[in-house]
C-alpha distance (Angstrom), angle and dihedral (degrees) to the residues before:
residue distance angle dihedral
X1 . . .
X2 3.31 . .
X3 4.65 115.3 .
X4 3.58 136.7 173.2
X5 3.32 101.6 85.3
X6 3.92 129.7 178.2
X7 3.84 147.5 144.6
X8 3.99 122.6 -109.9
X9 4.01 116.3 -138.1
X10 3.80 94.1 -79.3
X11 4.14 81.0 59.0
X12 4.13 89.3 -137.4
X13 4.06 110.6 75.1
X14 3.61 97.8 91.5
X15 4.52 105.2 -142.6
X16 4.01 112.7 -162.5
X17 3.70 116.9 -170.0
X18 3.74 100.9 -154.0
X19 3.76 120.6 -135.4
X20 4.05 132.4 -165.3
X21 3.77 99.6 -93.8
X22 3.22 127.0 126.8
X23 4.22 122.6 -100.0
X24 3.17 135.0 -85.7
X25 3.98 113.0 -89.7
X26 3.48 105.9 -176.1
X27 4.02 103.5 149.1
X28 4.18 87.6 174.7
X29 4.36 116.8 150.1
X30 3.95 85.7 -112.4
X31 3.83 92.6 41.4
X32 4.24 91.0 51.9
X33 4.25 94.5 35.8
X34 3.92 85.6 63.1
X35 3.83 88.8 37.2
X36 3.96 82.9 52.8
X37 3.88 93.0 45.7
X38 3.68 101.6 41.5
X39 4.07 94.7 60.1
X40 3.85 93.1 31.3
X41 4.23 91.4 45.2
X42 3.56 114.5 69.3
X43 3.99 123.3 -116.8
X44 3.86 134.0 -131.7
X45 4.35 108.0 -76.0
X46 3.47 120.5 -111.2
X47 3.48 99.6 -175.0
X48 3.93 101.4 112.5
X49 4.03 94.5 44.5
X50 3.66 95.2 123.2
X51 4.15 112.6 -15.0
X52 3.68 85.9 175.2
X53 3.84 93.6 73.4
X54 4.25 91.3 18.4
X55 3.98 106.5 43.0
X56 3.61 92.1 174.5
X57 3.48 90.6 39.3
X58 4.16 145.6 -123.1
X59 4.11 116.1 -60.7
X60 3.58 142.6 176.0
X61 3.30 116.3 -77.1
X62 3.67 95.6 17.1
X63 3.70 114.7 144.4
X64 4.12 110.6 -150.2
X65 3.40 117.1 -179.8
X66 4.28 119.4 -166.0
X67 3.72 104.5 -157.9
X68 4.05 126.9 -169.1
X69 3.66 155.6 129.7
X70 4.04 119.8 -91.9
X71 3.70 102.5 -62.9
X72 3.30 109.6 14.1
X73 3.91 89.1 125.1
X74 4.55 91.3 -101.5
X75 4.12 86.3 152.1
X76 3.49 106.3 29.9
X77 4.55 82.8 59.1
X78 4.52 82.7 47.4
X79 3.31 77.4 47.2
X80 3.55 100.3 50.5
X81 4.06 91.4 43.1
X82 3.61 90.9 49.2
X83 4.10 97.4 59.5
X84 3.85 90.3 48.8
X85 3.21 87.1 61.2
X86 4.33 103.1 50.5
X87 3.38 90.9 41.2
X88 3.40 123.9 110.4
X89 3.47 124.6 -106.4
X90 4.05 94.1 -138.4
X91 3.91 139.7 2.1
X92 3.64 113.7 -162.2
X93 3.45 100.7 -3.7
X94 4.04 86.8 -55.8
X95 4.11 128.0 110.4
X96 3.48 119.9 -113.9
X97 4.08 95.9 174.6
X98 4.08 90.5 -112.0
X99 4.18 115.7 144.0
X100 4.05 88.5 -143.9
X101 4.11 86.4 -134.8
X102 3.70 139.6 129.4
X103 3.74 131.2 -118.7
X104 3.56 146.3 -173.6
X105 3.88 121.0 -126.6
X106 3.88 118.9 -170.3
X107 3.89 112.8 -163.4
X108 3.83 99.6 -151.1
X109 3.89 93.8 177.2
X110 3.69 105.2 30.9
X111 3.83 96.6 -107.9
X112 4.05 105.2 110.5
X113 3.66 100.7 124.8
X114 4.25 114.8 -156.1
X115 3.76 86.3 -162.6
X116 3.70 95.7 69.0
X117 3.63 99.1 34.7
X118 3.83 85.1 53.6
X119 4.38 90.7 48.7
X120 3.86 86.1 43.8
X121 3.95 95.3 59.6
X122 4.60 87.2 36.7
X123 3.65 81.8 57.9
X124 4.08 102.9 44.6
X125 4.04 94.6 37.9
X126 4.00 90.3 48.0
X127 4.33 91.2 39.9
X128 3.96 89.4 52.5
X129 3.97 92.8 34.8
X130 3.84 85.6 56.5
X131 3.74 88.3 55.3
X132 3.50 99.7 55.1
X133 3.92 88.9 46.6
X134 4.01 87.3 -101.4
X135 3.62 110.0 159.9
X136 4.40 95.8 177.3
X137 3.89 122.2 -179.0
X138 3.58 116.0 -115.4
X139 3.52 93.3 -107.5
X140 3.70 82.5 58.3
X141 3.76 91.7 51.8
X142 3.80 99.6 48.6
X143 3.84 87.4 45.9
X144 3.49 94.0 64.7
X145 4.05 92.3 37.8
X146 3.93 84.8 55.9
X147 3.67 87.4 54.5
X148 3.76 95.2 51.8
X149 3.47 102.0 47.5
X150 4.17 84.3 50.8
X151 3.87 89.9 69.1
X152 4.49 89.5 52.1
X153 3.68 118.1 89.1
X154 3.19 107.8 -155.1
X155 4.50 117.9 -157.7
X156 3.63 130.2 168.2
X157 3.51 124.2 -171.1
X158 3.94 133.7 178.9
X159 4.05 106.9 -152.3
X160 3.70 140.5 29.9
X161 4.11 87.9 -105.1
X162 3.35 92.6 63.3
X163 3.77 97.8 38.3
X164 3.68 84.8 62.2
X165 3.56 95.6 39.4
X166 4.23 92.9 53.2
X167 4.34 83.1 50.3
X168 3.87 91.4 60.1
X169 3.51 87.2 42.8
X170 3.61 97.5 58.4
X171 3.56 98.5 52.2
X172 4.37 87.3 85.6
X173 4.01 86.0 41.2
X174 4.41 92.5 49.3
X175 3.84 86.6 37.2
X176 4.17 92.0 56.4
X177 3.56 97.3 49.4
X178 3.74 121.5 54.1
X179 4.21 85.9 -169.0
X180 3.87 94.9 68.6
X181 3.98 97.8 104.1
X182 3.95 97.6 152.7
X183 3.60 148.8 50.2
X184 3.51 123.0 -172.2
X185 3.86 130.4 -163.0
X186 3.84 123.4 -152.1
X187 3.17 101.3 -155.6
X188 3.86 119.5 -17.6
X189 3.57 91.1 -166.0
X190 3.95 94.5 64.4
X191 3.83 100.4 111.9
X192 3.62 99.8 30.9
X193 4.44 97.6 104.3
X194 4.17 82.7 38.4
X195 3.39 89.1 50.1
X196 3.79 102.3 38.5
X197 4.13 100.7 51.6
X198 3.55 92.5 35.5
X199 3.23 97.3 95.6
X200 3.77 99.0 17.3
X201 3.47 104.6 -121.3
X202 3.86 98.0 66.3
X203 3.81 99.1 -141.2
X204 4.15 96.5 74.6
X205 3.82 101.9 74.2
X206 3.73 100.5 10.0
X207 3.51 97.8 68.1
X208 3.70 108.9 40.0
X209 3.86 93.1 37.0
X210 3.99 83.4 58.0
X211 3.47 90.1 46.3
X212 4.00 92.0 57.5
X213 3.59 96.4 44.1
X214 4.33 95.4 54.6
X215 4.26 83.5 39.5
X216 4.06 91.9 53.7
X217 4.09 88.3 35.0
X218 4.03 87.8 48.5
X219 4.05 87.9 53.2
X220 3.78 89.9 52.6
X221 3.83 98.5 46.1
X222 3.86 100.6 42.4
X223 3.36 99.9 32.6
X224 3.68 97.1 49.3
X225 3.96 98.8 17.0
X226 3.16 98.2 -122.9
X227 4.21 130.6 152.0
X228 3.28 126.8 -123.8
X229 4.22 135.1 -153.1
X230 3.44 125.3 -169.8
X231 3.73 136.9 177.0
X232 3.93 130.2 -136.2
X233 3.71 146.0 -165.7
X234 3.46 121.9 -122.7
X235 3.87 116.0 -130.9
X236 4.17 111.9 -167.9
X237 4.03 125.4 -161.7
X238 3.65 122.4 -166.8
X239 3.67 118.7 -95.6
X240 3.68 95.1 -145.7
X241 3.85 91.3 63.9
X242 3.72 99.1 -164.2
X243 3.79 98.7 35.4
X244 3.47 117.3 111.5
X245 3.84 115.2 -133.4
X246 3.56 101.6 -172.2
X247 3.64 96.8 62.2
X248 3.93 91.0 106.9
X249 3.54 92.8 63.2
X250 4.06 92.0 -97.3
X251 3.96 103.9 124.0
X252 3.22 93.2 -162.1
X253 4.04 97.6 56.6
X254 3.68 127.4 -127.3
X255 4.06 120.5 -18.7
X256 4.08 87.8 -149.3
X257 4.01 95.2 98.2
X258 3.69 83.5 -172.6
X259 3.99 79.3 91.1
X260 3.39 89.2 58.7
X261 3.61 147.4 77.0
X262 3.84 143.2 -153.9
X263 3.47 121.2 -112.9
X264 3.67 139.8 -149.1
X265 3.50 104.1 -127.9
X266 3.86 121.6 150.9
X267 3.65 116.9 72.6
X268 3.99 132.6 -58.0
X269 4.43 86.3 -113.7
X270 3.77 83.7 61.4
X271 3.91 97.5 38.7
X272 3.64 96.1 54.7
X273 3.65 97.7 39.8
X274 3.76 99.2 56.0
X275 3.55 105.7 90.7
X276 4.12 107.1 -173.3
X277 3.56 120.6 22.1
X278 3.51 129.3 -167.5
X279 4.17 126.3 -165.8
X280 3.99 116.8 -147.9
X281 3.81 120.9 -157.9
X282 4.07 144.0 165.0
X283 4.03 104.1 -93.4
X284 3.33 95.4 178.9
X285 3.60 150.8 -49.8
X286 3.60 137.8 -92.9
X287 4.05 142.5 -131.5
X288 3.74 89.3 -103.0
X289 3.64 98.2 40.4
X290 3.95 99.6 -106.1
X291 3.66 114.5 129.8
X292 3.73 140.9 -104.9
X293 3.50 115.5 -148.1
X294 3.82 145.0 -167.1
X295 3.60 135.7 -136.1
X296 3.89 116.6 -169.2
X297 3.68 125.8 -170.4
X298 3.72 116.7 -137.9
X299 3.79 100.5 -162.5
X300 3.85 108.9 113.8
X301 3.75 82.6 -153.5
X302 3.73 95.3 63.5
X303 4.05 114.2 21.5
X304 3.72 107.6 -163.7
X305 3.65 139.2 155.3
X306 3.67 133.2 -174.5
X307 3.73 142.6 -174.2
X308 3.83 121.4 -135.4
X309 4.03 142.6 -179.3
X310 3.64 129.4 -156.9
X311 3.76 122.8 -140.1
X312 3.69 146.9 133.6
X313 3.86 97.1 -43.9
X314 3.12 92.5 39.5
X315 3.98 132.1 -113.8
X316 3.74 118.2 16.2
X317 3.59 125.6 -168.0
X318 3.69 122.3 -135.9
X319 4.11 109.1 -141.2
């Protein structure tokens, strides 16, 4: 199944670097009774995890996908999601806004960083502790960080094979543990220049390795109704097709992306199965350099469009 196995420096986040082998097909009476349970049982709600950016709120079997360019802040928003939902829901008989669930991340380019996970959730519990008039040791704190990062499964894979071969895999993992609510994708576009000029012609591993990942992600989210968030590059074309935008002497073209425009560029299988999409961009910048950014939805049936700032405790909405 699935090997490499080791502890970070908290000694709880559990890391799997995924290998091409094939899953796990243990059909045992103990192995289908929690099969039976986990899709007949019901699972911790995500609805509320951020109503600012999901009014109506997060479900099972949603499909949300955070589009952007290279720093547009794509992770540190999965990121954001993600702590909501190992958080805990209380700490001495006080809230601290936490879901108390467990998720599944799946580091597609070797990025995911424990450090600022861990400094994410030291910032939340200690901002909502404060609150409540909470004044924990640190002992106390990195107690209840351990405890978080316990309910994140971490996986990192290097190709589309073994992207598909980790999903099949985590059917027996989902079906075990009735607490798995999310999976999170960082960044479904990984593979796709790999998997385009492999073979040349772009259309002979791109497609059908799509294909297989949204048919082993569809197993995991209907069948155990779970939610799903994954992040994508943006790739831009120029709107003035014939115009050549080097002709200044800049080789890479104009830095206005007004004259540009997003394109559609991972397969139909993927297209059609997203369900809300979201586009990040720079807004603006402030006095001290940090960033203001953007997050657009791109659902005709609920026009939205936020401001956001990044900082020690991670995302912060502007409203």
């Amino acid at each position: 199944m699935l090997n490499d196995t080791y502890e970070n420096p908290y000694g709880c986040l559990l890391f799997i670097h995924c290998s091409e082998v094939s899953p796990d097909n243990d059909c045992s009476c103990t192995s289908l009774s929690f099969q039976l349970l986990a899709r007949l049982g019901s699972r911790p709600s995500i609805k509320d995890i951020e109503l600012t950016l999901f009014p109506s709120g997060a479900y099972p079997k949603d499909v949300i996908e955070i589009s952007g360019e290279e720093g547009t802040g794509k992770t540190e928003l999965l990121l954001h999601f993600l702590s909501q939902i190992i958080l805990p829901k209380t700490y001495s008989g006080k809230n601290i806004g936490g879901i108390e669930a467990k998720a599944i991340f799946i580091d597609l380019d070797y990025k995911f960083s424990i450090l600022r996970l861990a400094s994410i959730l030291e910032k939340k519990i200690l901002r909502e502790l404060d609150k409540n008039g909470l004044s924990p040791s640190c002992e106390e704190v990195e107690s209840v960080i351990k405890q978080c990062l316990s309910n994140c499964l971490v996986l990192k894979c290097s190709s589309s094979a073994q992207l598909i071969v980790t999903l099949e895999s985590l059917q027996k993992t989902v079906a075990e543990d009735p607490n798995i609510v999310a999976i999170f994708m960082d960044p479904i576009s990984a593979f796709y220049w790999v998997d385009k000029c492999s073979h040349g012609d772009g259309i002979s591993v791109l497609t059908p390795n799509m294909k297989l990942i949204k048919e082993s992600l569809s197993k995991l989210l209907n069948g155990y109704n779970l939610t799903l968030f994954a992040s994508k590059a943006l790739i831009f074309r120029n709107k003035g097709k014939f115009k050549d935008d080097a002709q200044d002497g800049n080789p890479f073209g104009e830095s206005d992306t007004s004259k540009y425009s997003h394109i559609e560029y991972l397969p139909k299988s993927w297209e059609n199965f997203v369900q809300k999409r979201y586009t990040l961009e720079i807004a603006s910048t402030e006095a001290d350099g940090r960033g203001i950014f953007s997050i657009k939805s791109c659902n005709l049936n609920i026009p939205m469009s936020l401001n956001f700032k990044i900082n020690e405790s991670g995302v912060t909405f502007l409203v």
